[in-house]
C-alpha positions in Angstrom: -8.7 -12.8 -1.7 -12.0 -10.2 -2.1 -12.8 -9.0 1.6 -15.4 -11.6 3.5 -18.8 -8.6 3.2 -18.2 -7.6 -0.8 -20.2 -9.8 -2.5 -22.1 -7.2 -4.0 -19.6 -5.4 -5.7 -18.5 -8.4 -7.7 -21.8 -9.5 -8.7 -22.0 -5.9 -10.4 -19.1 -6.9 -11.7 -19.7 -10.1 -13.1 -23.1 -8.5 -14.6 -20.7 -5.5 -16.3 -18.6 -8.7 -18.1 -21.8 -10.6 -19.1 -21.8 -13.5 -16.9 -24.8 -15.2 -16.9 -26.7 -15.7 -14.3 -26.1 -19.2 -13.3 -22.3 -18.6 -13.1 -23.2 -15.6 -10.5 -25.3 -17.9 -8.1 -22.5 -20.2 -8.2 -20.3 -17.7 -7.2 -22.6 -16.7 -4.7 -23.1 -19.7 -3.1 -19.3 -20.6 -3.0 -18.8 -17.2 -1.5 -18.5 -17.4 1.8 -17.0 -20.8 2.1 -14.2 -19.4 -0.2 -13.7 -16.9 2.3 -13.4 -19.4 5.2 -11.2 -21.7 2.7 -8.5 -18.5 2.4 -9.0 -17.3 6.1 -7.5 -20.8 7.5 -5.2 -21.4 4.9 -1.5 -19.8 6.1 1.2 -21.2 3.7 0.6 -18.5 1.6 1.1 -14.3 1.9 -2.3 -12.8 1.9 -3.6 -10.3 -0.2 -7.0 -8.8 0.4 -8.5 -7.1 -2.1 -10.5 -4.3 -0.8 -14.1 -2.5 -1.8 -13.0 -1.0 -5.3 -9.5 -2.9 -6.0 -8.9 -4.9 -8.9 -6.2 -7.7 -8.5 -3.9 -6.1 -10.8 -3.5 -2.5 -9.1 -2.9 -4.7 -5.9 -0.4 -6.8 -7.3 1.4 -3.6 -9.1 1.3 -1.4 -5.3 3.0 -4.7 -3.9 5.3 -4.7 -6.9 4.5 -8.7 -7.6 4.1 -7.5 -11.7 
């Protein structure tokens, strides 16, 4: 789960892959409730992604791939 105050840095990166515009405010607007969705979920381990982290160097340091 991206960290609750990084919105920013994946809007940059959804610009850098070309996804339009309307698929960013969607992703803004879902943002924060996303974050609220994973905070009270606890069946699961959780993995934050930090400011600068990609999913797959996470998943790699935890030895999960």
């Amino acid at each position: 789960m991206p960290e609750g105050n990084n919105f920013a840095e994946y809007e940059s990166r959804f610009i850098a892959r070309g996804n339009s515009p309307e698929f960013i405010e969607r992703r803004r607007v879902e943002f924060d409730s996303l974050i609220k969705l994973f905070n009270s979920a606890v069946n699961y381990e959780r993995i934050v992604i930090k400011q600068g982290e990609y999913l797959e160097r996470v998943l790699k340091k935890k030895e999960i791939i």
